[in-house]
C-alpha positions as CSV (number, residue, x, y, z in Angstrom):
1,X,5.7,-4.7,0.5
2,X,5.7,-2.2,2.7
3,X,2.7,-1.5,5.3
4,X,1.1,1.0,7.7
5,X,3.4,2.0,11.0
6,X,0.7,3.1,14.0
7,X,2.3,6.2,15.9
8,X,3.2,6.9,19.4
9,X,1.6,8.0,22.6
10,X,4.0,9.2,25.1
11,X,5.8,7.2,27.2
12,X,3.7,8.5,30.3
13,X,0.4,9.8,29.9
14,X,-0.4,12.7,31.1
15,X,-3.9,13.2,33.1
16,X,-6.5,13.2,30.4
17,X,-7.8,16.3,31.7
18,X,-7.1,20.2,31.8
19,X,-8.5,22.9,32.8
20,X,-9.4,25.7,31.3
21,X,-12.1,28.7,32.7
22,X,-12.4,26.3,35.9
23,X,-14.2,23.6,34.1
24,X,-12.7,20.3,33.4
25,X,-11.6,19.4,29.5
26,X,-10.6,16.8,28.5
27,X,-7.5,16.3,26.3
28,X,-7.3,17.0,22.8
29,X,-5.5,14.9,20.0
30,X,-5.3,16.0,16.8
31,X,-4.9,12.7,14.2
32,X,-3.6,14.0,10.6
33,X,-2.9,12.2,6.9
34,X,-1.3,14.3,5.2
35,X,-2.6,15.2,1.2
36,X,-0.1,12.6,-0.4
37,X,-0.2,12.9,-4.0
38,X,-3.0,9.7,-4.4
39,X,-4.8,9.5,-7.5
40,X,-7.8,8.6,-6.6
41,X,-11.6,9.8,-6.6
42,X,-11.5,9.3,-2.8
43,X,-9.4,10.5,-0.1
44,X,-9.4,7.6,2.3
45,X,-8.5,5.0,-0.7
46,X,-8.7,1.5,0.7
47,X,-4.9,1.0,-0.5
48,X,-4.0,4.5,1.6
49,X,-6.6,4.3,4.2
50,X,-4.5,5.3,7.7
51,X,-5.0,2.0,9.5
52,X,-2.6,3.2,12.4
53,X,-4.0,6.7,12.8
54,X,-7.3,5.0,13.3
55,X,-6.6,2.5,15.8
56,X,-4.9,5.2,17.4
57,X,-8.1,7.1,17.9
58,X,-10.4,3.9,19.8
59,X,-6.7,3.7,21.7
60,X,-6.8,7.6,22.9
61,X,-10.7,7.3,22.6
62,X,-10.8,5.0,25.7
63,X,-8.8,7.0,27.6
64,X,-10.6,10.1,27.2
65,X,-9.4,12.2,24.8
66,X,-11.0,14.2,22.5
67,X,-10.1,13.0,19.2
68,X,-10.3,14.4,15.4
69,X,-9.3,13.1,12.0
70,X,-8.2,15.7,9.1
71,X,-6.8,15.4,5.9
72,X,-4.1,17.3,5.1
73,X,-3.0,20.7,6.0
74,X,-6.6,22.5,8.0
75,X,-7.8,26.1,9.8
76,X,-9.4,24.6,12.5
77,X,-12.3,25.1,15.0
78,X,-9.8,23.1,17.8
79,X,-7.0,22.9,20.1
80,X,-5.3,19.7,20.3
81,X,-2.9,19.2,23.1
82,X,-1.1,16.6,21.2
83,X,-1.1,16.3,17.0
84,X,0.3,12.9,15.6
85,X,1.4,13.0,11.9
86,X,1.4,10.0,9.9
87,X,3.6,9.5,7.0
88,X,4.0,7.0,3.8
89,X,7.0,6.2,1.4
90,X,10.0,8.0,2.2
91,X,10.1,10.1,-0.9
92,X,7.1,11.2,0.3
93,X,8.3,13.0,2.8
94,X,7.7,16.9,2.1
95,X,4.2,16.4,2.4
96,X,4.9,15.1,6.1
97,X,7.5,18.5,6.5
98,X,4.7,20.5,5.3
99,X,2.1,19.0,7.7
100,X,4.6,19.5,10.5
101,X,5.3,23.6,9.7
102,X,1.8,23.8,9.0
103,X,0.4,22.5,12.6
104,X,3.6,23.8,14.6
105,X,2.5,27.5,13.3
106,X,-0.7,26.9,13.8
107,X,-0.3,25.4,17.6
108,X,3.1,26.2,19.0
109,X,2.4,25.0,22.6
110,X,1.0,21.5,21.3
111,X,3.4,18.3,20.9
112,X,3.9,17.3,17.3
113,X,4.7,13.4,17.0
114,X,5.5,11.9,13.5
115,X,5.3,8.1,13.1
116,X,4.6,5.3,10.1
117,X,7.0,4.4,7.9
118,X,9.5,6.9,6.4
119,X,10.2,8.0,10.1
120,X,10.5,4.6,11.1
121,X,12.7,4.0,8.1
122,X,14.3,7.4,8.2
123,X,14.4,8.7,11.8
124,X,17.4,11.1,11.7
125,X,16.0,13.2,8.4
126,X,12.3,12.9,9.7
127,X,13.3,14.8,12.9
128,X,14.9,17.6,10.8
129,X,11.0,18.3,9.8
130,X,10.7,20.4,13.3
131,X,8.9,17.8,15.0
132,X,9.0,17.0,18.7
133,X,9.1,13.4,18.8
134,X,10.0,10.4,16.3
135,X,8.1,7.5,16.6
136,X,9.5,4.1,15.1
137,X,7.6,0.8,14.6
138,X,4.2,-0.1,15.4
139,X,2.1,1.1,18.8
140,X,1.5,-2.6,20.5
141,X,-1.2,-1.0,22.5
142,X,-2.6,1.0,20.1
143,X,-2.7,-2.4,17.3
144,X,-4.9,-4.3,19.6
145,X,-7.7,-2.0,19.1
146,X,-10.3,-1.9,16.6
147,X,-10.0,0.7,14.0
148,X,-12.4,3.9,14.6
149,X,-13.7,3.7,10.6
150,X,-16.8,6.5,11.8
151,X,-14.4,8.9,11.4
152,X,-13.8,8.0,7.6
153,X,-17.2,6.6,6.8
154,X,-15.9,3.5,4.5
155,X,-17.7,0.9,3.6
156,X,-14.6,-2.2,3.6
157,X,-12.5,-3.3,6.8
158,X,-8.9,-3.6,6.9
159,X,-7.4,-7.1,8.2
160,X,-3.8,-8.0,9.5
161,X,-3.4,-11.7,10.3
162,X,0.1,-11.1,10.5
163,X,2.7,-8.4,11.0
164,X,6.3,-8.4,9.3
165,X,7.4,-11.2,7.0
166,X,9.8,-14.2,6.6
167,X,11.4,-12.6,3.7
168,X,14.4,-10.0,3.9
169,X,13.9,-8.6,0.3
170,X,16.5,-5.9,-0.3
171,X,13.7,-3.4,-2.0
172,X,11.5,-3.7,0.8
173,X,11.5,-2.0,3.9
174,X,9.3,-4.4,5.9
175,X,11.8,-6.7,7.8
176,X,12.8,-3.6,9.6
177,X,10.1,-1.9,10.4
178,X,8.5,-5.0,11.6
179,X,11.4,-7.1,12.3
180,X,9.5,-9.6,14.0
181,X,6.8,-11.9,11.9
182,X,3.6,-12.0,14.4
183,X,0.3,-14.2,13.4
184,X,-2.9,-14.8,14.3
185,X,-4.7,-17.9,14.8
186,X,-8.1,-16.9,14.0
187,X,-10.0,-13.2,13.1
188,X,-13.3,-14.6,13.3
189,X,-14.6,-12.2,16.0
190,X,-13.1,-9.6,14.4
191,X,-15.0,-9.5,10.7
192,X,-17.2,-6.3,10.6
193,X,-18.0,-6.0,7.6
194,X,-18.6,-8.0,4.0
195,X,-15.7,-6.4,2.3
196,X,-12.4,-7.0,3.8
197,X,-9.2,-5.8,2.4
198,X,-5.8,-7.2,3.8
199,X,-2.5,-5.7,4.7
200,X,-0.5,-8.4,5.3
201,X,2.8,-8.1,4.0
202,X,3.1,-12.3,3.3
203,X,-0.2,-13.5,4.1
204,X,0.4,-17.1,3.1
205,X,3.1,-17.0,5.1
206,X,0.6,-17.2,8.2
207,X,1.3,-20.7,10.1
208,X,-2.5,-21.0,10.8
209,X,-3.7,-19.0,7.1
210,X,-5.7,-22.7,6.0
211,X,-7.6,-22.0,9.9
212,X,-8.6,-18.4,8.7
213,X,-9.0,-19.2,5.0
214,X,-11.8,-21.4,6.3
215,X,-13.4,-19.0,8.3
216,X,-14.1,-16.5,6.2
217,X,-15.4,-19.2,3.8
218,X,-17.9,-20.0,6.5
219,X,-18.7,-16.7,7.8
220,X,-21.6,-14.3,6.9
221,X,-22.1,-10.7,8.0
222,X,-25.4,-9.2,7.8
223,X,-26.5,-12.4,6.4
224,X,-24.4,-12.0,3.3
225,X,-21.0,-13.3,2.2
226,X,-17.8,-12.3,2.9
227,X,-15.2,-10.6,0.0
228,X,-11.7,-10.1,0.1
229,X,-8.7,-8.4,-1.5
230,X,-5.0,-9.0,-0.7
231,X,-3.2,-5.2,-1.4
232,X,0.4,-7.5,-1.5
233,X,1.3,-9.8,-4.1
234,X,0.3,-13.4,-2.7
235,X,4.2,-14.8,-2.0
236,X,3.8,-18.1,-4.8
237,X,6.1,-19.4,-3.4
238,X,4.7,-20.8,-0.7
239,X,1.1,-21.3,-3.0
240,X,-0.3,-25.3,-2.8
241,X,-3.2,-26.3,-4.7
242,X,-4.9,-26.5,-1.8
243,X,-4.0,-23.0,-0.1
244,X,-5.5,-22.0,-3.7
245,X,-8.7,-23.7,-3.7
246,X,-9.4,-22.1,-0.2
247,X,-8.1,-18.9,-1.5
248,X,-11.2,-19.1,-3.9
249,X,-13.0,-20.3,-1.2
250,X,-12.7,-17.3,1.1
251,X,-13.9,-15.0,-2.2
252,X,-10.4,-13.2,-2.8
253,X,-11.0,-11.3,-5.8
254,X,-8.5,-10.2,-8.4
255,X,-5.3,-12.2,-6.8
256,X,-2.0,-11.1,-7.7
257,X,1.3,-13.1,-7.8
258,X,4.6,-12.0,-7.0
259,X,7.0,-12.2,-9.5
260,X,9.8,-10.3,-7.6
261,X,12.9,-12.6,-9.3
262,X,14.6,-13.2,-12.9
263,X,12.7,-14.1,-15.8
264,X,14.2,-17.8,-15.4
265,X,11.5,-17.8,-12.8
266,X,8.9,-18.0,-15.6
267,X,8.1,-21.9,-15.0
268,X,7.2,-21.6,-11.4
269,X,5.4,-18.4,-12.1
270,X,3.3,-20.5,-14.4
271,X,2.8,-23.3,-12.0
272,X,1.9,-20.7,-9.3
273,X,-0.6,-19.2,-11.9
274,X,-2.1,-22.8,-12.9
275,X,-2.8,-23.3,-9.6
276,X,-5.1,-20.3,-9.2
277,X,-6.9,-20.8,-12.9
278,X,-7.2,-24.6,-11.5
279,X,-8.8,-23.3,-8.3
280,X,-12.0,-21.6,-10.7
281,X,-9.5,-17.9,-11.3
282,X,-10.2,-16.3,-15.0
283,X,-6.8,-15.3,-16.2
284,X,-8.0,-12.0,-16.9
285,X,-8.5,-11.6,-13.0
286,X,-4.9,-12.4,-11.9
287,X,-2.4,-10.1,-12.1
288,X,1.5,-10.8,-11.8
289,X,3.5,-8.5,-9.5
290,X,6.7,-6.8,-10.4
291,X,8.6,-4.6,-9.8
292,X,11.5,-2.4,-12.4
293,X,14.0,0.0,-12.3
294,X,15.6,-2.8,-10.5
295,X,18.4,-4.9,-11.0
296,X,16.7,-6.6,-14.3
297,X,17.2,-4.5,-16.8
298,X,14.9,-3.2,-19.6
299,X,15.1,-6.2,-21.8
300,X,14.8,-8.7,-19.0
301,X,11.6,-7.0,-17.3
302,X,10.1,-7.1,-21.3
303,X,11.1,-11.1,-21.4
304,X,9.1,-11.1,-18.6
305,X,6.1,-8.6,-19.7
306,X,6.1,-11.0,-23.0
307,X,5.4,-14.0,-20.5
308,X,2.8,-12.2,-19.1
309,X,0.9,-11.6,-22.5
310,X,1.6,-15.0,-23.6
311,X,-0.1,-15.8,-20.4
312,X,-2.8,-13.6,-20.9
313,X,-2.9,-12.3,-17.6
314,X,-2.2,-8.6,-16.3
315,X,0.1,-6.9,-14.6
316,X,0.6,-5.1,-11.1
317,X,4.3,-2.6,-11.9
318,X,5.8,-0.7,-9.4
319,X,8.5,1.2,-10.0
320,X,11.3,1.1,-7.7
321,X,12.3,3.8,-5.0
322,X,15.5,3.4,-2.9
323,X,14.2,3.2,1.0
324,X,16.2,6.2,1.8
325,X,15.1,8.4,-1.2
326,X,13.3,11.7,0.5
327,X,12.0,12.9,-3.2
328,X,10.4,11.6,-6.4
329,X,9.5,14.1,-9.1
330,X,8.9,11.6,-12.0
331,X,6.9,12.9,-14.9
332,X,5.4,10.6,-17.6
333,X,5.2,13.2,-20.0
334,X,8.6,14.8,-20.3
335,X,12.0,14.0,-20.4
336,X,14.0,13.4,-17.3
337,X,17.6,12.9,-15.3
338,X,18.5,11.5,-12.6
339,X,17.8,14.5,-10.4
340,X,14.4,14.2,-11.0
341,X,13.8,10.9,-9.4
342,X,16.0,7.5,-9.1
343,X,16.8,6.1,-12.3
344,X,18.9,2.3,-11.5
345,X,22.0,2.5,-13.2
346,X,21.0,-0.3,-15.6
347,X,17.5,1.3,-16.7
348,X,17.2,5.1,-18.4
349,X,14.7,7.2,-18.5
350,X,13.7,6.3,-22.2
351,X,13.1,2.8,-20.6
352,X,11.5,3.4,-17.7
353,X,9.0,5.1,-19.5
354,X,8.4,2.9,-22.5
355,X,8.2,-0.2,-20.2
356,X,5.3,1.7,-18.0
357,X,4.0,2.2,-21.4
358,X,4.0,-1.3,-22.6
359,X,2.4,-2.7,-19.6
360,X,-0.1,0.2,-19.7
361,X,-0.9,-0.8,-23.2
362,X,-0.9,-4.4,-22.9
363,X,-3.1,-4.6,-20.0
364,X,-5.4,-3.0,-21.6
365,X,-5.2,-5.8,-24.4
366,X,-5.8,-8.3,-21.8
367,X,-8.8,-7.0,-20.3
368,X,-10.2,-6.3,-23.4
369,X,-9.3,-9.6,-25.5
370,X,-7.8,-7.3,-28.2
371,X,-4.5,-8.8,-30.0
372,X,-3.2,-4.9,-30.9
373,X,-3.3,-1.9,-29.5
374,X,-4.1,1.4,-30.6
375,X,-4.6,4.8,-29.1
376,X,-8.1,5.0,-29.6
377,X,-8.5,2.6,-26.7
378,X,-7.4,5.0,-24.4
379,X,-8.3,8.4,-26.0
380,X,-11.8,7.3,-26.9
381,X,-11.2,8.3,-30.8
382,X,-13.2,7.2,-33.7
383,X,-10.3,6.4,-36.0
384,X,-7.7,4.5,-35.7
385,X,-4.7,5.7,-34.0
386,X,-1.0,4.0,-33.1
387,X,-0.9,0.4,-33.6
388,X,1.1,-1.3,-31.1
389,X,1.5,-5.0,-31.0
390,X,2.2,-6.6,-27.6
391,X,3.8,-9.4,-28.5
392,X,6.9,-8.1,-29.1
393,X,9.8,-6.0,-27.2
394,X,9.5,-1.9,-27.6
395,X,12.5,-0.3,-28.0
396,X,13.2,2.3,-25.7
397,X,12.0,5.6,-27.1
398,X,11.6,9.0,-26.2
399,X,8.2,9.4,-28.3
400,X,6.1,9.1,-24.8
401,X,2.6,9.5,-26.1
């Protein structure tokens, strides 16, 4: 999966001073998230939080800048010398273009730099935005500096014990972004708070992850335990009974498995899965990973959604985006082409929709112990609406209620 690029400094820093009225200032950088289209109740979402703009701020901090975070496009009470846009997913990427008019208007004479991951993934079309500078990768400097959360005032820590990943899936943009796979040996010294939430792209895949699995099951902040989330898939494959025992251990809640390959996979899926329900995991907890509009078509991603119920466990879609896709208008509720957003060339749109649907639908099932499925479980109706049994495969249909 893909994870959060930091942005650049300049190659040479300037003095971190100016004057201005003869008295001494110092610099001014301007740190800005753009309003991505995130559905959520809060704006710094622990699965959006800008990791890299933060560190970025103790890294200028300590310098001696003067630093602000905003969200989105602002009128503001302050001249930055320097603004540094991050950006997300590639077809995400009008909401950076925006950012970038916005603060170029607002502050011709200030430098506009645009890192994270569409400009590291597409450097060429993010310059086009009327930025001055492209940054690609990760800022070394700026990644050995602990995150400056004050300025978003939440109440979980992000964690990388690793950058990169060993794999070179074709739908992920990872391997070259962070072409290198980097690990730490320990974060003990660096747990802050009781909720951690981690980015690594293949976490297992850490040499020394039994080392840190055991730390966190030994480590108390506050005097209280320590929780964790994995925002990736955990890569089964490289899943032992032991590696799950201490995954449970360490307090990881709600693991997911991913379950990026054909449905002939199922039987080491399901030995990845009883691995997890051995370690003390309630199915209803673990969620498979998958992705669609892929290469498996509609039929096989349902052989594998009927696994999944006949498992009894939930599960984590994405919908695939080509890395190089600058736009994504999909609509559940109305019919669509191709120039709306990317449909594969073995999926339609009927399908794409109707398997969202069915894995909608029969999570809800899951989590609820229910065998059917009706509307009323979403709409909070009295009667009974649409009955829609999980257990078998929905044909495509353009009925998208």
């Amino acid at each position: 999966m893909i994870t959060f690029a930091a942005l650049s400094p300049t190659k040479k820093f300037k003095p971190s001073i100016r004057v201005e009225l003869g008295m001494a200032v110092p610099q001014s950088i301007l740190l800005v998230q753009p309003e991505f289209p995130i559905v959520s109740k809060s704006r710094w979402h622990k699965s959006f939080l800008p990791i890299g703009l933060l560190k970025l701020a103790s890294y200028y901090r300590k310098k001696g800048y003067r630093v602000k975070l905003v969200y989105g496009k602002e009128n503001l009470n302050f001249y930055p010398d320097k603004i540094m846009i991050s950006s997300l997913f590639t077809y995400w990427s009008k909401y950076v273009w925006d950012c970038v008019g916005h603060y170029k208007q607002l502050y011709p004479n200030a430098k506009v730099v645009v890192g994270g991951v569409y400009a590291s993934l597409m450097p060429e079309h993010c310059k086009q935005s009327g930025c001055d500078e492209v940054f690609k990768g990760v800022h070394k400097a700026a990644e050995k500096c602990e995150p400056a959360y004050d300025l978003v005032g939440v109440g979980y820590q992000i964690i990388h014990t690793s950058r990169g990943c060993i794999r070179r899936c074709k739908f992920c943009g990872v391997w070259k972004i962070e072409p290198k796979f980097e690990s730490k040996k320990s974060i003990k010294n660096e747990i802050r708070s009781n909720q951690l939430v981690f980015y690594d792209n293949n976490l297992l895949a850490n040499p020394y992850i039994e080392n840190i699995l055991e730390e966190i099951a030994n480590t108390k902040y506050n005097g209280r335990a320590v929780y964790c989330e994995s925002q990736c898939g955990f890569d089964g494959r490289l899943l032992t009974p032991k590696l799950a025992e201490l995954i449970k251990k360490a307090r990881f809640q709600y693991p997911k498995i991913a379950w990026d390959g054909p449905y002939s996979e199922h039987r080491n899926v399901k030995k990845q899965l009883d691995m997890l329900i051995d370690a003390g995991y309630s199915r209803r907890d673990i969620s498979i990973f998958t992705i669609y509009n892929w290469d498996y078509d509609f039929r096989e991603m349902e052989k594998k959604r009927l696994k999944c119920w006949e498992w009894r466990v939930q599960i984590s879609d994405c919908r695939y985006k080509p890395l190089d896709q600058t736009y994504d208008n999909y609509s559940p509720k109305r019919v669509q082409t191709g120039e709306d957003y990317f449909m594969h060339p073995k999926w339609t749109d009927a399908e794409v929709k109707q398997f969202r649907k069915n894995v909608r639908r029969q999570n809800i099932c899951v989590r609820m112990g229910f065998n059917i499925h009706d509307n009323s479980l979403e709409r909070k109706k009295k009667s009974i609406g649409l009955i829609w049994d999980p257990s078998r495969i929905s044909p495509p249909s353009y009925n998208i209620a």
